[in-house]
Each structure stands twice: as structure tokens, then as C-alpha cells.
C-alpha positions as CSV (number, residue, x, y, z in Angstrom):
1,X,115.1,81.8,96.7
2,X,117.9,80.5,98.2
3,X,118.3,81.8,102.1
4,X,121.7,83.0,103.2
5,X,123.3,84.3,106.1
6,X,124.2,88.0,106.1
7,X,127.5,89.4,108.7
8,X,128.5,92.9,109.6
9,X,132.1,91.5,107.9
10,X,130.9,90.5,104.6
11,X,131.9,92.8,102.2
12,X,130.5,94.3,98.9
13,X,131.3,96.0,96.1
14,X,128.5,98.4,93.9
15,X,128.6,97.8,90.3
16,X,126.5,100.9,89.2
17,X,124.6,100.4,85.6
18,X,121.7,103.0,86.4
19,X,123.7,106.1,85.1
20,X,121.7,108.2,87.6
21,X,120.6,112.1,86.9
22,X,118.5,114.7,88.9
23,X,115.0,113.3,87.6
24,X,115.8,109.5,88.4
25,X,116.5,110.6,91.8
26,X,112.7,112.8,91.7
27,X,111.1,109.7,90.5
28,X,113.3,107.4,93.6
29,X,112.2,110.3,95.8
30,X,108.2,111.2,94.5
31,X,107.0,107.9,92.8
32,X,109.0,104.7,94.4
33,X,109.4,105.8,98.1
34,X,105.3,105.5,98.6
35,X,105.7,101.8,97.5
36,X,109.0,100.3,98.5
37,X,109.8,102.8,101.6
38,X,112.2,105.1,102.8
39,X,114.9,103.0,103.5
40,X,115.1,101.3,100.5
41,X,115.5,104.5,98.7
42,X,117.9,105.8,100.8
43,X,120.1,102.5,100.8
44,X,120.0,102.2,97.1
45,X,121.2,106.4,96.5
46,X,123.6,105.2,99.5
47,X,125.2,102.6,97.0
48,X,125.1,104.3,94.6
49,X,127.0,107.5,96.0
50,X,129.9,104.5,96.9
51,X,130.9,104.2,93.2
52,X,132.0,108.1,93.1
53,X,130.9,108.1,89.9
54,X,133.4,105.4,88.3
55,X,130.8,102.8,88.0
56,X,132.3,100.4,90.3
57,X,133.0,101.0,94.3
58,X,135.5,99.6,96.4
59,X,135.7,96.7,98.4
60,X,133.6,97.3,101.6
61,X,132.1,95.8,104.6
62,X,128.2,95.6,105.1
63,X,129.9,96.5,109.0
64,X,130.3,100.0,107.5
65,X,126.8,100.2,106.0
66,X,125.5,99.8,109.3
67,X,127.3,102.7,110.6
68,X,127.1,105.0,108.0
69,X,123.0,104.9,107.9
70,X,122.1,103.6,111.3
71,X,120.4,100.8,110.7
72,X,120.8,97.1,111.6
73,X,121.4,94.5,109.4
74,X,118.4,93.1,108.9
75,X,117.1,96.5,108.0
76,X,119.7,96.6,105.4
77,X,118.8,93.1,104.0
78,X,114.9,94.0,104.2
79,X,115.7,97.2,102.5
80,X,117.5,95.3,99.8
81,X,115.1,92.7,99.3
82,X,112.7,95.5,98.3
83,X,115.4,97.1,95.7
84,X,115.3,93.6,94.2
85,X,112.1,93.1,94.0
86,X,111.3,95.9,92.4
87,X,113.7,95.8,89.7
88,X,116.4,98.3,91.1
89,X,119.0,95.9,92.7
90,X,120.4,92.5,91.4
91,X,122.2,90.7,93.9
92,X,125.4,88.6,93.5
93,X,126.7,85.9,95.9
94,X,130.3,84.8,96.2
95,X,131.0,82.2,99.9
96,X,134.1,82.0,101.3
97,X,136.2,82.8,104.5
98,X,134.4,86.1,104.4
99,X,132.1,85.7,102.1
100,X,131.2,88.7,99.0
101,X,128.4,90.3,97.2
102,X,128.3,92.3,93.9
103,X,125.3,94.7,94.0
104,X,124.3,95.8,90.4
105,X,122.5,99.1,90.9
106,X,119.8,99.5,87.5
107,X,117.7,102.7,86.5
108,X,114.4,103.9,87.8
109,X,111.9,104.1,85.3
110,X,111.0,107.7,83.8
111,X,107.7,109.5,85.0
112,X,106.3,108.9,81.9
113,X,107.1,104.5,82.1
114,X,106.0,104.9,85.8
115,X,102.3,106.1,85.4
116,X,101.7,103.5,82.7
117,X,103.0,100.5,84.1
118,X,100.1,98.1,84.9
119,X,101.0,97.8,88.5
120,X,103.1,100.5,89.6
121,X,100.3,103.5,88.8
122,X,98.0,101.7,90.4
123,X,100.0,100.7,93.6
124,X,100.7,104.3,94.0
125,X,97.1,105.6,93.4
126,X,96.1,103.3,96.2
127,X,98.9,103.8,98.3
128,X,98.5,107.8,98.5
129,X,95.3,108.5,97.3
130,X,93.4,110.8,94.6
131,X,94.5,114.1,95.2
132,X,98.5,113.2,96.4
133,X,98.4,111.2,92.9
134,X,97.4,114.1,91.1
135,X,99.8,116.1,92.7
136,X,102.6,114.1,91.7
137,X,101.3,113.8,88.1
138,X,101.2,117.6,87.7
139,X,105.2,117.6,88.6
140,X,106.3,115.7,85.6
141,X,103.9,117.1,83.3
142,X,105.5,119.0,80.4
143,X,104.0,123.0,79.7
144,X,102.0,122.8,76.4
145,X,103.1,125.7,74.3
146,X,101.2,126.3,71.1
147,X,103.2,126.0,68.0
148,X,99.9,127.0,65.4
149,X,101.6,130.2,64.4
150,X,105.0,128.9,64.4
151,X,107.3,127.1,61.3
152,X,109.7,124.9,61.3
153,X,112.7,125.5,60.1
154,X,114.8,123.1,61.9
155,X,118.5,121.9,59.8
156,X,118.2,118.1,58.2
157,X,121.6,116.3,58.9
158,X,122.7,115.9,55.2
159,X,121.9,119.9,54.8
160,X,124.6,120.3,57.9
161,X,127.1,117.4,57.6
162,X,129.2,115.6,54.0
163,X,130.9,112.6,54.7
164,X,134.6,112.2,54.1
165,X,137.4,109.7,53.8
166,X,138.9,109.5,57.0
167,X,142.4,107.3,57.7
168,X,141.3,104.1,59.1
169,X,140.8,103.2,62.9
170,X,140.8,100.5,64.9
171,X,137.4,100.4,67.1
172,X,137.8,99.1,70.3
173,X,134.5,97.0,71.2
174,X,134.5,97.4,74.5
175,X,131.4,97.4,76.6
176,X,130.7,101.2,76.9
177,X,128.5,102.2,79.9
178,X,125.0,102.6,79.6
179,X,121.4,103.2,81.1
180,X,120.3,99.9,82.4
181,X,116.7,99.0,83.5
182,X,114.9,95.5,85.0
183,X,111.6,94.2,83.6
184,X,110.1,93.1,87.1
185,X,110.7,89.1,87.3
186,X,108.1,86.2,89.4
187,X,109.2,83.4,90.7
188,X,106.4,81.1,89.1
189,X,105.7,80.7,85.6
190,X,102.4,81.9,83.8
191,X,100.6,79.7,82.3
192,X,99.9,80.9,79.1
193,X,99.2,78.0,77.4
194,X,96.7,77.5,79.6
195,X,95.4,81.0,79.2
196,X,95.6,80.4,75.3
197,X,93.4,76.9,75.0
198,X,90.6,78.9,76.8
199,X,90.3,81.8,74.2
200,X,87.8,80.2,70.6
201,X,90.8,80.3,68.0
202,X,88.5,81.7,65.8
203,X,88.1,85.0,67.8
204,X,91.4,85.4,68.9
205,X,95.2,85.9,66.8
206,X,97.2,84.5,69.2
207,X,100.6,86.5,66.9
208,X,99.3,89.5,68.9
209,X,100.9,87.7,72.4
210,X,104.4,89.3,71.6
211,X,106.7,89.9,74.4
212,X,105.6,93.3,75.6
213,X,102.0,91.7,75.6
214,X,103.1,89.0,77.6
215,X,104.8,91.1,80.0
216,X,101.5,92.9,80.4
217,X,99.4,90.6,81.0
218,X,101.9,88.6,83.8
219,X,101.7,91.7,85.4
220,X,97.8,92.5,85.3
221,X,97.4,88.5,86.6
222,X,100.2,89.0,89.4
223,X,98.0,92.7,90.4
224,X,95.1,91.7,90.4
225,X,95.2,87.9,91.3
226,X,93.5,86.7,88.0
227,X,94.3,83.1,87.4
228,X,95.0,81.9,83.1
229,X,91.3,80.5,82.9
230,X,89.5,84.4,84.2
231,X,92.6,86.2,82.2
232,X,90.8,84.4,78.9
233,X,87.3,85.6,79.4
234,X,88.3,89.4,80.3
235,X,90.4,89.2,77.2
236,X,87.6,87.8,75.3
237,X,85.9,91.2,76.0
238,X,89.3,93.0,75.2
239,X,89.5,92.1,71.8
240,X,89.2,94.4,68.8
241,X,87.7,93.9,65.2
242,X,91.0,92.1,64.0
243,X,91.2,89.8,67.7
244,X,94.1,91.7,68.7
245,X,93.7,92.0,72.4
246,X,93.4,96.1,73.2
247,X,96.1,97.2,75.7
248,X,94.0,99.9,77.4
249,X,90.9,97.9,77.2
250,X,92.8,95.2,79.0
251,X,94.0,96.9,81.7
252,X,90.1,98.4,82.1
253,X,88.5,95.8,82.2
254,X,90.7,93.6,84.6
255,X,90.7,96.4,86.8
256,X,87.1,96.8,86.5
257,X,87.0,92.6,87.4
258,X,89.0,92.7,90.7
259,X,87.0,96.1,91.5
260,X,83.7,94.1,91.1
261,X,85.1,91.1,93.6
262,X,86.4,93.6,95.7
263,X,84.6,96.4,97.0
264,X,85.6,98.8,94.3
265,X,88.9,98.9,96.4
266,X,92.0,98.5,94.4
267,X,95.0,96.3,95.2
268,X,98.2,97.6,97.2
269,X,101.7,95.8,97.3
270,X,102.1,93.8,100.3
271,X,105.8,92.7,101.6
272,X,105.4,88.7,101.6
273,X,106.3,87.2,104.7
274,X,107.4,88.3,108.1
275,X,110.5,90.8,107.5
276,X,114.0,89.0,108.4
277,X,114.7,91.8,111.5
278,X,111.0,90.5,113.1
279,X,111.9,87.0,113.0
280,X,113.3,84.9,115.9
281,X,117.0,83.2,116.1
282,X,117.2,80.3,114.4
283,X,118.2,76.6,116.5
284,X,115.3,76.8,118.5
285,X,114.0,73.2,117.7
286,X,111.3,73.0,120.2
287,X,107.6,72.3,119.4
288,X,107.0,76.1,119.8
289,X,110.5,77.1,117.7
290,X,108.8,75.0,115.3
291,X,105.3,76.2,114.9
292,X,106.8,80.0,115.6
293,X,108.6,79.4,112.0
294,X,105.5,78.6,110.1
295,X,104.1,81.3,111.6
296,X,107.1,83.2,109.8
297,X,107.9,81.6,107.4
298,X,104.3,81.8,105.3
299,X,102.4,84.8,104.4
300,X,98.8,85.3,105.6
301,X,96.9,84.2,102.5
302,X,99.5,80.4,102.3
303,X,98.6,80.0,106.2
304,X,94.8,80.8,105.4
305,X,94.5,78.4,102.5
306,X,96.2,75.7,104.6
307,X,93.9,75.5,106.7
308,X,91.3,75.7,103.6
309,X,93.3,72.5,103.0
310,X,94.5,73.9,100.0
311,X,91.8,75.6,98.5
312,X,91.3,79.2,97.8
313,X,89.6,80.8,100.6
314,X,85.8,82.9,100.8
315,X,86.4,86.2,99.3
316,X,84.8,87.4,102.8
317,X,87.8,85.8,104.5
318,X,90.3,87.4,102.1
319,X,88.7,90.9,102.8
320,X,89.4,90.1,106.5
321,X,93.1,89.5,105.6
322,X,93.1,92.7,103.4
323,X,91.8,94.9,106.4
324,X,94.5,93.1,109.0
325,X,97.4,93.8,106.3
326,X,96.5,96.9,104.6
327,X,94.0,99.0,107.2
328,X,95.5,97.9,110.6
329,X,99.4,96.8,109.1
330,X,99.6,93.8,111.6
331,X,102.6,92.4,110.4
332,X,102.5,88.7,108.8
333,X,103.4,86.5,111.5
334,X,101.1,88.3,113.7
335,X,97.9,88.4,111.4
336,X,99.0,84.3,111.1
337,X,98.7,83.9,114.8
338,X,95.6,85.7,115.1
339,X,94.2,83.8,112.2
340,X,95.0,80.6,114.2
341,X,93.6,81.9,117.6
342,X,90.5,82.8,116.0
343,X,89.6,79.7,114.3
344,X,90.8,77.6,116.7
345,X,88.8,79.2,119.5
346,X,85.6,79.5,117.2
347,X,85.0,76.3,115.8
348,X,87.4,76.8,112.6
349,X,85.1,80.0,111.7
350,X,86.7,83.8,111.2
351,X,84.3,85.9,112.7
352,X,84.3,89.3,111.1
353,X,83.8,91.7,114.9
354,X,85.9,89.1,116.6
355,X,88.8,88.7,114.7
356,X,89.0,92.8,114.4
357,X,88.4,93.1,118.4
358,X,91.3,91.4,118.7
359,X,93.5,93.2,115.6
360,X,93.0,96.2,117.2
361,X,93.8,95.5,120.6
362,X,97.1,93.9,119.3
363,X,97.6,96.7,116.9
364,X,97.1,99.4,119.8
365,X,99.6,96.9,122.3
366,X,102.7,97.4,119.3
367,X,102.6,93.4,119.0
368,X,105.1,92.6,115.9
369,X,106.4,89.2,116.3
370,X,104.6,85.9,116.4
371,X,106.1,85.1,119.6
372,X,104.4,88.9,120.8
373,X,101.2,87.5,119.4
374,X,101.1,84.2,121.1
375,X,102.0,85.5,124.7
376,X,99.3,88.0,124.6
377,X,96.8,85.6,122.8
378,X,97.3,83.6,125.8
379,X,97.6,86.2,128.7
380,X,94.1,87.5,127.1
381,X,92.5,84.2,127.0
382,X,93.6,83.2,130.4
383,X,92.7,86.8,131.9
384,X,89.1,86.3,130.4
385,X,88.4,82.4,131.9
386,X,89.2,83.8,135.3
387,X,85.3,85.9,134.9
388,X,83.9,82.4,133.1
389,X,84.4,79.0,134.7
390,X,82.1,77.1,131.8
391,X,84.3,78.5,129.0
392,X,87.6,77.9,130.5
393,X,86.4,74.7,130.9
394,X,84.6,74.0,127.3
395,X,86.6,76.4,124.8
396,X,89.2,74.8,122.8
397,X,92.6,76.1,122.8
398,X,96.0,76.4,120.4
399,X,98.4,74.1,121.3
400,X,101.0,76.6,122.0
401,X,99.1,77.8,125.0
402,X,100.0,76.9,128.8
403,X,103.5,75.4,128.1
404,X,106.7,75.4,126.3
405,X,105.2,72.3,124.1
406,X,109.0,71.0,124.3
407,X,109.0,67.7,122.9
408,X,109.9,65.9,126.3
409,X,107.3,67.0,128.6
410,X,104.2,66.8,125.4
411,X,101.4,64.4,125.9
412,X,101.0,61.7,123.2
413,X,97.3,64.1,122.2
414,X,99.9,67.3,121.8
415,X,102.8,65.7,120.3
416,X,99.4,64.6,117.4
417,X,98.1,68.0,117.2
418,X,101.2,69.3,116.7
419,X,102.4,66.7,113.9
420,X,99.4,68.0,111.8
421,X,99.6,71.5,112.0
422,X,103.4,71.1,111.0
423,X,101.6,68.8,108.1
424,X,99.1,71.5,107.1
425,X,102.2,73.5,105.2
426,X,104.4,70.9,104.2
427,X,101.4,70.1,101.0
């Protein structure tokens, strides 16, 4: 994704495609909101109310966004990000002296698309629980009304309407506005082929992978973090009689997989990396400026396995990240600092009561920025060697303790240590 500046003075205009009515806005309200937040909900109805209902706004300034919902601008551009993400924003980029977006607004899903997409159900299950699910079920279901001692006797079109000769018009073939929705879109690629050369051809009709199948099973694999070569074995037991793989058995049995591997816990949506408004200013090309952007820069499981030298890491290590990002909701940078500290100060190993000691503490202190994490890291550490001479003088520390690590006052040992941590996340 490319990264660009925003500015209060760059201006917009809202191209609305989403044709919005009272129960998209239920849905934005009841179903979304528990996933992608308030703010994103409110900025997209904001955009969307700019338009006046003409299906295109005016040119305006991202200056007057800020004012008009009190926020900053980098809770406007995090809020945006989620829109996108989700498939209710696309964003267009125009530079110049002032430089210009187009923001295409596109339609909620209905109820009945929301509670059987493969990830957005279960997102929201997990996100507000068994009985707040069923509540919100029970709002878009329809009354069943008996129609046993009923008949139809409903008019056919040809018994109403005759056709006629009519003098001839000209038909204008103008794009005439419509309901627009987004299939949800990854950056990477799945390997289906892949996927395909691990299923016995004589089990499996490969015709069946159509594009709604596809679409399926790229979202199952992005939910539940099932790689091609797994994907093939639980769709080996999802096939039926004519080896056409069974939609609702998929989505069982891959849920039923990641349960298994995962405590019988079920997966929640996670925004990436550190959110632009938490990060520091750019320019700062010291040692620590430096290591502060990794910190950034990479979400928790890309720092973990980079320091698994690329491999996937222990399932008990991921349900340590899980617990930092989902139970306590340490922000990324700081669950990447305190996965540094941690195995840096115990002989590369995360230990469980240890590395939550600390969470909480940091958790409980409002820490939200990398640079929050690594001054109190240190202020701890320090404070705790004061009551233990041997340890101060045997325990190993991060680099970015004691100084500024600038590159002009480094030893030639720091200026080493620091070259390969940089050269852990540059493979």
C-alpha cells in the first residue's frame, strides 16, 4: 500500500454509490460498529450526508472534517483505513499543489449477507458474545405468519399488462445510479493451485471452485489462518458424494480446525500495525528513531516470527500474542516492545506469568506508544537492579536502554547489535 501524507488543506469530494436507506444505516449501526468502531461508522454516514443526496459532494477540505466531528486527522485517516478495509470506502489519490481525494462511498451488506458471511458472523459472535449476538439476530428476523389456510390469487403480468406499438425513442445509455457493494479484497494472492495439487483428482471436481467458492474459501483461510496445504485436507472431509466441496460443511469443519488449535476460542479481527495517530514524527534518524519504526511499523505476529527467523512461531507463543491483543488490547507497537524486553531479558524465551506481569502493569499505566513502552521498560528495569546488584550486573539488556543509541556516541558492540536487529525485518 502505498503511504501518503494526509493535510488539514487537502480536499475531497464524496462520490456516493451505496444508495443508503433506514436498514443499511441499522446494519452500520447494529452489525458493523462492533467490528470496525464508532468512528468509522460515524465518518462514513458523515460522507455520506455531504452528497445531500445528489450522489456527488462538493469540493471540500479534510480541514473541515476535523471541525465538524472533532477528531484529528489521524483519527480521520485510521477511521478511513477501516471503511476500506472492510469494503465500504474506496479511496482515490490525485497530488498536486494541494493535493485531492475521491472517496467512493459502497453499500453495507443486508442482515441477511451479514450473518452468513464466513468472517463477518463470526467476528461479531466473538466480538459481543452469545446472548448480544442473539439479540441482534432477533432484530432482523422476519414474523412467520402461516399461509396453510390461505390461496393465492396473486395477478400474472400478461393477465394485467398487453404490449403495444409505441413511436420510437431514443434511449439514452447513460450510467443510471445504483446499489453498489465491495467483495472484501487481500493484498496477497491465494495459492490455489497449490491448494488444488494437494486434493487426489480422483476425489475431488475441481469445476466446483467457481468464483463464489473461491471467494469462500480466501476468506475462511484469511479467518482462520489456514495455509493452501491444511485448506486441502479439511476440504477432503468437506466433500460430498459427487466431490463437490459442501459450503456449510466447509465452513464447519475449518471452524471446528482453528477451535481444536485454539482453545475452542474463535478468531476476532485485529487492526494490523500501530494506528497512524500512535506513531511518532517521521525524520528522526537516530539508532532509537530507527528501531522505534520497526517497532511500528510491523504487527506483533511479523516481529514475533522475526525473531523465529522466519518461521512460524509455537502456538503457545501465539496464544500469548492473542491474550496481549485481544484480552488486555496493548496496542501493536507496545505488545512488540514487550515482546523484545521479554526475550531479551530471558534468554530469548516468552515466559507465560512474566510476560503478562508486565502487560498488565503497562496496560494499568495507559502505555500506547513504543516510545511509552521503552521508557518504562527501562525505568522498571533500572528501579528493580537498585534491590539486586548480581542481576544488574549479569542480566542482559535491549539496546535501546541507558542512552539515546545516536549513531555518534555508539560503541562499535551497539552500532553490531543494532545492525542485526534492523536485519531481522528487512528478510
Amino acid at each position: 500500500m502505498k503511504k501518503i501524507s494526509l493535510y488539514p488543506a487537502d480536499i475531497y469530494q464524496v462520490v456516493d454509490k451505496s444508495l443508503l436507506n433506514e436498514n443499511d444505516r441499522l446494519v452500520l449501526n447494529t452489525l458493523y460498529m462492533p467490528i470496525i468502531g464508532y468512528t468509522a461508522v460515524v465518518l462514513y454516514l458523515k460522507l455520506q450526508s455531504e452528497t445531500n443526496n445528489t450522489y456527488f459532494s462538493s469540493e471540500l477540505s479534510h480541514h473541515h472534517l476535523m471541525t465538524s466531528m472533532s477528531l484529528s486527522l489521524d483519527n480521520i485517516k485510521e477511521a478511513r483505513l477501516r471503511l476500506e478495509g472492510i469494503g465500504l470506502l474506496k479511496t482515490y489519490y490525485n497530488e498536486g499543489e494541494i493535493n485531492s481525494y475521491i472517496y467512493e462511498l459502497y453499500s453495507p451488506m443486508s442482515a441477511q449477507e451479514f450473518f452468513s458471511h464466513p468472517i463477518f458472523n463470526v467476528v461479531l459472535y466473538n466480538n459481543v458474545g452469545k446472548d448480544e449476538y442473539n439479540r441482534l439476530t432477533s432484530l432482523f428476523k422476519t414474523p412467520h405468519i402461516s399461509l396453510k389456510d390461505y390461496e393465492e390469487i396473486t395477478s400474472t403480468f400478461d393477465q394485467v399488462y398487453k404490449v403495444r406499438n409505441y413511436t420510437p425513442l431514443e434511449i439514452n445509455d447513460g450510467e443510471i445510479v445504483s446499489k453498489n457493494k465491495l467483495l472484501l479484497k487481500y493484498e496477497l494472492d491465494y495459492d490455489f493451485d497449490l491448494m488444488i495439487s494437494s486434493l487426489p483428482k480422483e476425489m475431488f471436481n475441481e469445476k466446483c471452485l467457481n468464483k463464489s467458492m473461491r471467494e469462500l474459501i480466501t476468506n475462511l483461510s484469511y479467518l482462520y489462518e489456514v495455509d493452501p496445504v491444511t485448506m486441502a485436507d479439511v476440504i477432503r472431509a468437506s466433500l460430498n458424494e459427487k466431490g463437490n466441496i459442501d459450503k456449510d460443511e466447509l465452513r464447519k469443519n475449518v471452524r471446528k480446525y482453528y477451535q481444536f488449535n485454539n482453545d475452542n476460542r474463535l478468531p476476532s479481527l485485529l487492526f494490523k500495525s500501530q494506528p497512524e495517530y500512535l506513531k511518532s514524527a517521521s525524520g528522526n534518524n537516530s539508532m532509537r528513531g530507527k528501531m522505534i519504526k520497526v517497532f511500528e511499523s510491523h504487527s506483533p505476529y511479523e516481529f514475533l516470527k522475526a525473531k523465529y527467523k522466519g518461521v512460524k512461531p509455537t502456538d503457545r507463543d501465539m496464544k500469548i500474542l492473542e491474550e496481549l491483543l485481544i484480552d488486555l488490547k496493548l496496542n501493536p507497537a507496545v505488545v512488540n516492545v514487550l515482546i523484545d524486553y521479554c526475550l531479551k531479558t530471558n534468554n530469548n524465551k516468552l515466559i507465560k506469568q512474566y510476560v503478562e506481569t508486565i502487560a498488565g502493569q503497562w496496560k494499568r499505566s495507559g502505555i500506547e506508544t513504543a516510545s511509552e513502552a521503552m521508557e518504562i521498560a527501562e525505568k522498571e528495569h533500572k528501579k528493580k537492579s537498585k534491590t539486586d546488584i548480581k542481576q544488574k550486573s549479569t542480566k542482559v539488556i535491549p539496546i535501546w536502554f541507558n542512552k539515546d543509541i545516536n549513531s555518534s556516541d555508539s560503541s562499535a558492540e551497539e552500532k553490531d547489535e543494532f545492525k542485526k536487529f534492523i536485519e531481522e525485518f528487512r528478510k
